[in-house]
Structure formats: C-alpha cells, structure tokens
KEMARTOR-40737 format. One record per residue: residue number from 1; residue in one letter; x, y, z of N, C-alpha, C in turn. Coordinates in steps of 0.2 Angstrom, whole numbers, m for minus. Layout:
<pts>
    n  res  n.east  n.north   n.up  ca.east  ca.north  ca.up  c.east  c.north   c.up
  NUM    A       X        Y      Z        X         Y      Z       X        Y      Z
...
</pts>
This chain:
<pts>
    n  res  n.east  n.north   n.up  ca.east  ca.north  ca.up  c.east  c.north   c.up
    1    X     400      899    819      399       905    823     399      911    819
    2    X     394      915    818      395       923    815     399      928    819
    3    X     402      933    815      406       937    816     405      942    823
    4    X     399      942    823      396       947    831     398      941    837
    5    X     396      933    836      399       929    841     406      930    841
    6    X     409      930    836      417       929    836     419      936    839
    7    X     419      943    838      420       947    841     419      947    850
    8    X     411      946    850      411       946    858     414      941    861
    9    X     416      935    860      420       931    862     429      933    863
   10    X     431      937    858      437       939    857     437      946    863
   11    X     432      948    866      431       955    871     432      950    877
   12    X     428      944    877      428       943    882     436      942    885
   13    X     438      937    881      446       935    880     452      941    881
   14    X     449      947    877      453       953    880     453      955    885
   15    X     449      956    889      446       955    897     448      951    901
   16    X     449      944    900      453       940    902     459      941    902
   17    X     464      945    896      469       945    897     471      951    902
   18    X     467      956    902      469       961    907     470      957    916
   19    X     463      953    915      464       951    923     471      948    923
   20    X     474      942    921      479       935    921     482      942    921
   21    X     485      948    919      490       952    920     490      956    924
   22    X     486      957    927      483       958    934     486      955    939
   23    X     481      949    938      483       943    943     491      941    944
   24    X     494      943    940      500       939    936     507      946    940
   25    X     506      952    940      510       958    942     509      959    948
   26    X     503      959    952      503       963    959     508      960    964
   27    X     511      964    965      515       961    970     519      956    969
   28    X     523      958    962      527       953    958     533      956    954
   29    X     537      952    954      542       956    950     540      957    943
   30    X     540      964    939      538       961    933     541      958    927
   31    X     548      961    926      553       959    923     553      949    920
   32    X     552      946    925      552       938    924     543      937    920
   33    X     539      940    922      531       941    921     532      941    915
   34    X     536      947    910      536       950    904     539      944    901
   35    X     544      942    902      546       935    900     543      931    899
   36    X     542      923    903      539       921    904     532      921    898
   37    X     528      926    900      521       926    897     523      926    887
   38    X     529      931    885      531       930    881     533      924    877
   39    X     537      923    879      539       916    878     534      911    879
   40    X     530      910    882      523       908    879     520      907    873
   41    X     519      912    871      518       916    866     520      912    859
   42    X     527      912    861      532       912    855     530      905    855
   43    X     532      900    860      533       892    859     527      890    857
   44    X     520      894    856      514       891    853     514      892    847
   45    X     517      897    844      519       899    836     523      897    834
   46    X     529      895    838      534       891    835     531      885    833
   47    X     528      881    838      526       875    837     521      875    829
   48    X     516      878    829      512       880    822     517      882    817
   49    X     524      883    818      526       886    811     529      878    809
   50    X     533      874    817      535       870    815     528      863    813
   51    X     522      863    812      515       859    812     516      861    804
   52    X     518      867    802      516       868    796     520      865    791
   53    X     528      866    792      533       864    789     535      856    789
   54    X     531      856    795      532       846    794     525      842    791
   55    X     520      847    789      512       843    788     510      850    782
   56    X     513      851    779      508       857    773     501      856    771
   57    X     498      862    773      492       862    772     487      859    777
   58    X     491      857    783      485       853    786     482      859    791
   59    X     487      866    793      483       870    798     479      874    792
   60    X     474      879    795      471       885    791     476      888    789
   61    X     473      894    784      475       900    783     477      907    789
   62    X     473      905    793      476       912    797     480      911    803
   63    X     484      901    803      489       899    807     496      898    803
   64    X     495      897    795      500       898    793     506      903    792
   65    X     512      905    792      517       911    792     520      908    784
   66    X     521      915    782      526       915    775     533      916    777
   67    X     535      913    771      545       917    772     547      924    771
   68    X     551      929    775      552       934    775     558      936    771
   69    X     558      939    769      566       943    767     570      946    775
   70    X     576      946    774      577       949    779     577      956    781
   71    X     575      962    776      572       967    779     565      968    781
   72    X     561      963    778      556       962    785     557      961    791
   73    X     561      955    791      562       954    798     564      958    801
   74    X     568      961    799      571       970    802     564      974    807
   75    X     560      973    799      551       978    802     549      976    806
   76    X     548      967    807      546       965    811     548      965    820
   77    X     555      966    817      558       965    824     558      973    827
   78    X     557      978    823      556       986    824     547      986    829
   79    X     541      981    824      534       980    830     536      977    834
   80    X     541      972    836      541       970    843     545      975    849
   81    X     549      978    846      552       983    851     547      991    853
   82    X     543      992    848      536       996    849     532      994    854
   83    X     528      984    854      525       981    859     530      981    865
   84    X     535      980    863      540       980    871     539      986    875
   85    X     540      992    873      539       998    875     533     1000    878
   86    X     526      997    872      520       999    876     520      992    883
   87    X     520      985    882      521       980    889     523      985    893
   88    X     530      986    894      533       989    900     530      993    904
   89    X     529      998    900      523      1004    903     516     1001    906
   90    X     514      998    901      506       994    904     507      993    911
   91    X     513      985    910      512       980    916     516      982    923
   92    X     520      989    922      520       991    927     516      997    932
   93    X     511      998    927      506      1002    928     501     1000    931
   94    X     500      993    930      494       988    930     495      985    939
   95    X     503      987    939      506       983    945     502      987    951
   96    X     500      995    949      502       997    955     495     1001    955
   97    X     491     1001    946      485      1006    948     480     1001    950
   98    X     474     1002    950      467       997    950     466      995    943
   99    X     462      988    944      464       988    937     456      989    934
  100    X     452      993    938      445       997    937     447     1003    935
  101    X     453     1005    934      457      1014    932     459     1011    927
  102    X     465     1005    929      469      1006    924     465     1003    915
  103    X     461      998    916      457       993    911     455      999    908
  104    X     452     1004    909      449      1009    905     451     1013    901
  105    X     459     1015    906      463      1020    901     465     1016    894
  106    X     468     1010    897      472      1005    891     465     1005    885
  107    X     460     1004    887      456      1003    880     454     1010    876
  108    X     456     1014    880      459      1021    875     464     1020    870
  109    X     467     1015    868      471      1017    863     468     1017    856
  110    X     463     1016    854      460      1016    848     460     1025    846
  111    X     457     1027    852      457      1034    854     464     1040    851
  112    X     470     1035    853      477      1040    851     480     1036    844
  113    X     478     1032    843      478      1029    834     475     1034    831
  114    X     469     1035    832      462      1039    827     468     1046    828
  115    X     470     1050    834      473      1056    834     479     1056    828
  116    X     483     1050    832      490      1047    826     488     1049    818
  117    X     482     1046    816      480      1047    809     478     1052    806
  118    X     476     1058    810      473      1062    809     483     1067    810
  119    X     487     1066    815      493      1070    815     496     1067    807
  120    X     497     1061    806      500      1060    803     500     1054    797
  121    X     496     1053    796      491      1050    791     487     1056    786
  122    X     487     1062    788      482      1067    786     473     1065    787
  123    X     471     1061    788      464      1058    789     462     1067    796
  124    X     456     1066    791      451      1072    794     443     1070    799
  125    X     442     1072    804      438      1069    809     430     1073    808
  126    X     424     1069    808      418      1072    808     416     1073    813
  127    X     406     1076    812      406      1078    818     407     1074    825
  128    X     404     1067    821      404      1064    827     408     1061    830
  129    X     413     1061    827      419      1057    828     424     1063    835
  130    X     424     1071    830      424      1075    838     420     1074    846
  131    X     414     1072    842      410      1072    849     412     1066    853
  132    X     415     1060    849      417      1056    853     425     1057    856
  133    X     430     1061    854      433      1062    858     432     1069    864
  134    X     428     1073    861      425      1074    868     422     1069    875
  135    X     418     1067    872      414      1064    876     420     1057    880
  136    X     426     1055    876      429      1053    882     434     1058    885
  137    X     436     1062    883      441      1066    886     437     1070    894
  138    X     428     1068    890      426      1073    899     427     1066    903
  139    X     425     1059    901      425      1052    906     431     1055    907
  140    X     435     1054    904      444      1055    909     444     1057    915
  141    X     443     1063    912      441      1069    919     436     1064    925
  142    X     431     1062    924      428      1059    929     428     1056    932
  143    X     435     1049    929      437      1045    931     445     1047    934
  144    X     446     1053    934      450      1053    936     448     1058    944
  145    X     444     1060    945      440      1063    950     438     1057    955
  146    X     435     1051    952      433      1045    955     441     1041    959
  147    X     448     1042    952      452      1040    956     455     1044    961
  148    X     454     1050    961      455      1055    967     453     1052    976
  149    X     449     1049    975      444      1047    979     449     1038    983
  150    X     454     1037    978      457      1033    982     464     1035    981
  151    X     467     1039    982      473      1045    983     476     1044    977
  152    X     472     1042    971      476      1045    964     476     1048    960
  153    X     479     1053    960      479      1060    954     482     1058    952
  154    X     479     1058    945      483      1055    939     490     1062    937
  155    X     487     1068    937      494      1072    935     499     1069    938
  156    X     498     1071    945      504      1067    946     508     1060    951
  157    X     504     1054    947      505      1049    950     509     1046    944
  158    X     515     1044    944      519      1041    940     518     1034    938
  159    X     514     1029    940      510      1025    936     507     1027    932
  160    X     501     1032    932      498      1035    927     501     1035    922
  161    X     506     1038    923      509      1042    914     515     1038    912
  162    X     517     1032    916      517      1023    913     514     1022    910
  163    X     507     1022    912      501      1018    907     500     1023    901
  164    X     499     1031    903      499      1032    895     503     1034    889
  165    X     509     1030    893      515      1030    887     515     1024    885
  166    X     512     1019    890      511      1011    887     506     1014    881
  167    X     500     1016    884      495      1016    877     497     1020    871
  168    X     502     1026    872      504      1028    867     507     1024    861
  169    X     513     1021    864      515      1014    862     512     1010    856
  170    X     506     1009    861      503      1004    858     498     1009    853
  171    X     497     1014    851      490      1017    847     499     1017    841
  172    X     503     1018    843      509      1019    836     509     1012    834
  173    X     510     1006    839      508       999    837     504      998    831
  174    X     498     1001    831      492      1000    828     493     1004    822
  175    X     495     1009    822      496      1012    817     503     1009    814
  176    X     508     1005    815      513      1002    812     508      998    810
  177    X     505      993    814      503       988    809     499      989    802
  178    X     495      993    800      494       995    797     498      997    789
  179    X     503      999    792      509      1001    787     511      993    784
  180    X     511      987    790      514       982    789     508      977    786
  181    X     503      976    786      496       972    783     495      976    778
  182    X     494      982    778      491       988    771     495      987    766
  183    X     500      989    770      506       992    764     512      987    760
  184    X     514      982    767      518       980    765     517      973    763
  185    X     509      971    766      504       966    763     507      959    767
  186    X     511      960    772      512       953    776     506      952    779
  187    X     505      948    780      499       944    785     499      943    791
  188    X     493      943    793      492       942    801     497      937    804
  189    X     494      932    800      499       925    805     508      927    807
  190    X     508      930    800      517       929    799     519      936    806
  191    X     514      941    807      518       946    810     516      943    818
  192    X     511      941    819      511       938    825     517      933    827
  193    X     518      928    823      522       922    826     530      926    826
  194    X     532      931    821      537       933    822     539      939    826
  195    X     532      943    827      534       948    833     535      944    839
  196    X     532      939    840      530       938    847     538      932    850
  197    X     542      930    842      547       927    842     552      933    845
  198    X     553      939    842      557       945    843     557      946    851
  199    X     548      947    853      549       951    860     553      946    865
  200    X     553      939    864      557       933    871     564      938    867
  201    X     566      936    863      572       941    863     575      947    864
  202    X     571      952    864      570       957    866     570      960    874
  203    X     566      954    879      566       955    884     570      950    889
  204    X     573      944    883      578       938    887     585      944    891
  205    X     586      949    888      594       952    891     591      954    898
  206    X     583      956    898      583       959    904     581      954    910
  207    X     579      948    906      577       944    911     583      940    915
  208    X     587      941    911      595       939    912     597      941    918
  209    X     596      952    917      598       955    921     595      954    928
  210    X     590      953    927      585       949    931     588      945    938
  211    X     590      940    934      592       932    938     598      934    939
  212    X     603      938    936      609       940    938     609      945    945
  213    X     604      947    945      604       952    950     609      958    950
  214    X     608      960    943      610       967    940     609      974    944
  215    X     603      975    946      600       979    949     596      977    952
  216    X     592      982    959      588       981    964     583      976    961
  217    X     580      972    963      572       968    962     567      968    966
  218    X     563      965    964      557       961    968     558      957    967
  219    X     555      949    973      555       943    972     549      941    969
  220    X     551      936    964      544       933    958     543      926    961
  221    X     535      926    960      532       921    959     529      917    955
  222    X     530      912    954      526       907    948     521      909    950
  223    X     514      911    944      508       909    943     506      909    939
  224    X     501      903    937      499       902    932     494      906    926
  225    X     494      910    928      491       919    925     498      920    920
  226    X     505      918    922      509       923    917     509      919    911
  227    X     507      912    909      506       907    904     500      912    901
  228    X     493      911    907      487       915    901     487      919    901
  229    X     491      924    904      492       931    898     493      931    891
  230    X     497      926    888      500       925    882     493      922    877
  231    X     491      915    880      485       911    879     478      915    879
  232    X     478      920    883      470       925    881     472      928    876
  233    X     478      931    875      480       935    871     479      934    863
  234    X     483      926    862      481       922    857     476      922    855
  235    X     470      919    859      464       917    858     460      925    854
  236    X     462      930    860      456       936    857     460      937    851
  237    X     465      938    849      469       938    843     463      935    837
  238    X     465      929    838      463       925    833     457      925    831
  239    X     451      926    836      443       926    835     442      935    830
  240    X     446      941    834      444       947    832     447      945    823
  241    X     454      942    821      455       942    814     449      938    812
  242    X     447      932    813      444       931    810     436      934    808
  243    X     434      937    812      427       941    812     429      945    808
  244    X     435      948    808      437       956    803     436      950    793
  245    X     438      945    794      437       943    788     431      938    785
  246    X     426      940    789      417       940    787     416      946    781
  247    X     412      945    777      412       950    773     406      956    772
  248    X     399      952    779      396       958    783     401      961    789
  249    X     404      959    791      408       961    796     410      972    796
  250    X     407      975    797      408       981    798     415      983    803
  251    X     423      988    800      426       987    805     424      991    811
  252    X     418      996    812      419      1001    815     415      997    821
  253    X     411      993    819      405       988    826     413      984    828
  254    X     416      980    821      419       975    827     425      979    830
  255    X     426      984    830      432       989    834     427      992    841
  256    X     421      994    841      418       996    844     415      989    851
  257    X     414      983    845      414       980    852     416      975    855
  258    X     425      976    853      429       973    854     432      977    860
  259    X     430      983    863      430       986    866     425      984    875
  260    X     421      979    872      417       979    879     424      973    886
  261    X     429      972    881      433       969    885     435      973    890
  262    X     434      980    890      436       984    898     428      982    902
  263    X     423      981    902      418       979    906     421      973    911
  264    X     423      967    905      426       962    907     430      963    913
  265    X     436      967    911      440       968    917     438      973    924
  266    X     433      977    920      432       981    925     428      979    933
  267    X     426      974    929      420       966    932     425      963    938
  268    X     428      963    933      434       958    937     439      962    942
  269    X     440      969    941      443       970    946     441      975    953
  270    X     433      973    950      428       975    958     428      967    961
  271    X     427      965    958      423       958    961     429      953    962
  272    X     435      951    959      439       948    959     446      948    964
  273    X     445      956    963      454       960    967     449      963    972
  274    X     442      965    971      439       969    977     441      977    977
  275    X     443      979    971      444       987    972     438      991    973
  276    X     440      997    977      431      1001    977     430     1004    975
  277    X     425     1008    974      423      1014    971     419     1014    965
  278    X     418     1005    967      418      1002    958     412     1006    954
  279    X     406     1008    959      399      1011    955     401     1019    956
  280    X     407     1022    958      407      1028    956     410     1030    951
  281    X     416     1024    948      420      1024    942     413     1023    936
  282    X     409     1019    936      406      1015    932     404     1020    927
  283    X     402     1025    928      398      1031    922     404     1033    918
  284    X     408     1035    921      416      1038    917     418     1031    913
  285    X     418     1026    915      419      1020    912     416     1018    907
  286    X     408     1020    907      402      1020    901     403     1025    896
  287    X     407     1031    899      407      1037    896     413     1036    891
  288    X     420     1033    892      424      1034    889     423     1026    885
  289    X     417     1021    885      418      1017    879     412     1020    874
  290    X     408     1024    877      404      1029    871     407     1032    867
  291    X     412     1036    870      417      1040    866     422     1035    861
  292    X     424     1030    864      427      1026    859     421     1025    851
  293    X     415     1021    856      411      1020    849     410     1026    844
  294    X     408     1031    847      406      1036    842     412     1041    839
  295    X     419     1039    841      426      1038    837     424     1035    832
  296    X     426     1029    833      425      1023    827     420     1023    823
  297    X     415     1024    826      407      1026    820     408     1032    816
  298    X     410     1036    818      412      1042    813     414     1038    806
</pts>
C-alpha cells in the first residue's frame, strides 16, 4: 500500500475512533470508559513487548519498544499525564456536545500546536499559513452560529470549554512529542506502549474511586465501543507512522489529510446519532478543514 492509502485509511480509523467514543460516553459514566478503553490499549502493547522479549526479531521495527533509563520513564509518564488531561476534557465534552460540533473542534488541534510553536518554539508563520488561521477562526464563528441553533453558545456552555482545554491539551501533547522523537530521539513504538502503560495507571485511582463510590456517579454500561476506542486508535496510529516514513511522503499533505477523519465522524454523527443541522454545520466544517490545510501547507 502507498503512503496516500496508508494515510486515508488511518483518517478513516480516526474517524472511527471519535464515533466508538461517542458511542462508548453518551449516557454513560465516563470515569469506567476512560479506563477500560485504556487498558486496552496498554494489554495490546504489553503483549507485543512481551512477543518481542520471547521471539527477537520476529515483530517489525515500528512494533518494537527499547529499554528506557528511568528518567525517561519519568518523561514518558509526564506525556501520559498531558494525554490524561486532554481524554478528560475531550470525553466529557463529547458526552454532552454533538459530535457534529464537537469532531470539528477536536480536529483543530493541529491549529493550537502551530500557535504553541510560533509562542514558544519562536517558529514564524506566512502568508498563508495566517490565512489559514483566519479562515478557521471565521468556520468557528459559523459553527458556532449553526451550534446556536440547537441551544449551544459555545461562550458559555461548559462543555465547550471542556473540549477546548481537551484540545489544548492535546496541541501541548503534540508539541511534547516532538521534544520526545526530535530531541530525545525515542521512538514511536517505545513512547506509545509506554504512555499508554502510564495512562491505566494514571486513571486506575480514579476508576477505584469510581467502584468505591467516592463521589456522586453515573451508572456504566459495557459496550463494546470502550475496547475500539483503544483499537481505532492503534490502528490509525500505526498506518499515519508508517506513511510519515515513506520518503515521497510530504508531512504537510499527510497532516492535512489525516484530518479528513472529522468528515468521518461528522458522517457518523448525522447519520448514526441522528444529530441536526447536519447541512448547516457542513460549510463551517469544510471551512475549518481548509484552514487547517492551508496551516499546514504554509
């Protein structure tokens, strides 16, 4: 498969993950969700670190993990507490907006990464790269106009500004990892299997407090979404690294349409969840994945 199939198959899959989390939160507690889907995660990497250590050499290169020193692990367990913070914010966000609003906002983080870089990275933007942050900042407006129409202002609906401290979260994610592949030259495989070991730890106290009945709940139900949350997530992982290590592979196309995964979900949550307004969203939708491309094309 070439790297433009491996990409659009990894959007689709990202797409997929937003619905299963979707599917997986509404009307659900989410505390067990986070868990759960986590822990998933980790027991598939576990298993490939243990496939590795009993059979060398038999998985690829982008399934194998190295040995860490333990102040990596420190680093690593500092990106899983980053991802923990952006989850919380997302999956409660997701719980309560549409996920025709909310799939859109979340694929802005590329958006507050390129800001991040330019605050604090010193990285300077051209023209087009402003026009692409205009041109989403007016979709915002639009779609927040469109969200108006089913009683959410975003100023002041506190889901909203859940989701955009999840995506804040996550554009500092992105921008940590970079510090941790660029700089500190660990590899994909090793920070995946180990963050994703971190976050079940990370969020096992609160699943605790959870089943203890610490504080007020909701009641959880099994379904089999909070598994493929973990498993879409893998999947598009896997496909988008590998396409980044084509050597036609351009990163700014496969960043740009690795982004059509808000289609995906947006697909999904007119047609699947039945939310409305779906053809008045659609333009602001189209307008803030322009603005992302012509970000990234800068």
């Amino acid at each position: 498969m070439n790297w433009i199939g491996e990409i659009l198959l990894s959007a689709f899959f990202l797409g997929l993950y937003d619905l299963c989390t979707k599917h997986a939160v509404r009307s659900n507690a989410v505390t067990p969700v986070l868990f759960f889907s986590t822990l998933t995660g980790a027991l598939v990497w576990s298993a490939l670190w243990a496939i590795e250590q009993a059979h060398p050499g038999l998985l690829p290169p982008s399934l194998v993990t190295e040995p860490l020193s333990a102040k990596q692990h420190l680093q690593l367990a500092l990106k899983s507490a980053i991802v923990a913070a952006s989850w919380v914010g997302t999956y409660f966000a997701l719980k309560h907006l549409p996920l025709s609003l909310g799939a859109p906002i979340r694929a802005s983080s590329p958006l507050f990464t390129f800001l991040g870089a330019i605050l604090f990275l010193g990285e300077r933007p051209g023209w087009l790269q402003c026009l692409g942050i205009l041109t989403t900042l007016v979709s915002f407006m639009g779609l927040s106009l469109a969200g108006a129409r089913e009683g959410i202002h975003f100023h002041r609906n506190p889901w909203f500004w859940c989701l955009a401290a999840g995506v804040l979260f996550g554009a500092i994610s992105s921008l940590y990892d970079k510090y941790l592949l660029g700089t500190l030259h660990i590899s994909v495989p090793t920070v995946q299997c180990w963050f994703s070991i971190y976050l079940v730890v990370l969020f096992a106290p609160f699943a605790l407090g959870w089943k203890l009945r610490l504080w007020s709940r909701h009641l959880f139900a099994w379904r089999w979404s909070i598994p493929g949350i973990a498993l879409a997530l893998l999947v598009a992982d896997y496909l988008y690294f590998s396409a980044l290590q084509h050597p036609q592979a351009l990163v700014a196309v496969v960043m740009s349409l690795r982004r059509a995964s808000t289609l995906v979900a947006f697909a999904g949550g007119i047609f699947l969840f039945h939310e409305s307004n779906g053809w008045r969203k659609l333009p602001a939708v189209l307008g803030i994945l322009l603005g992302i491309i012509l970000t990234l094309a800068g």
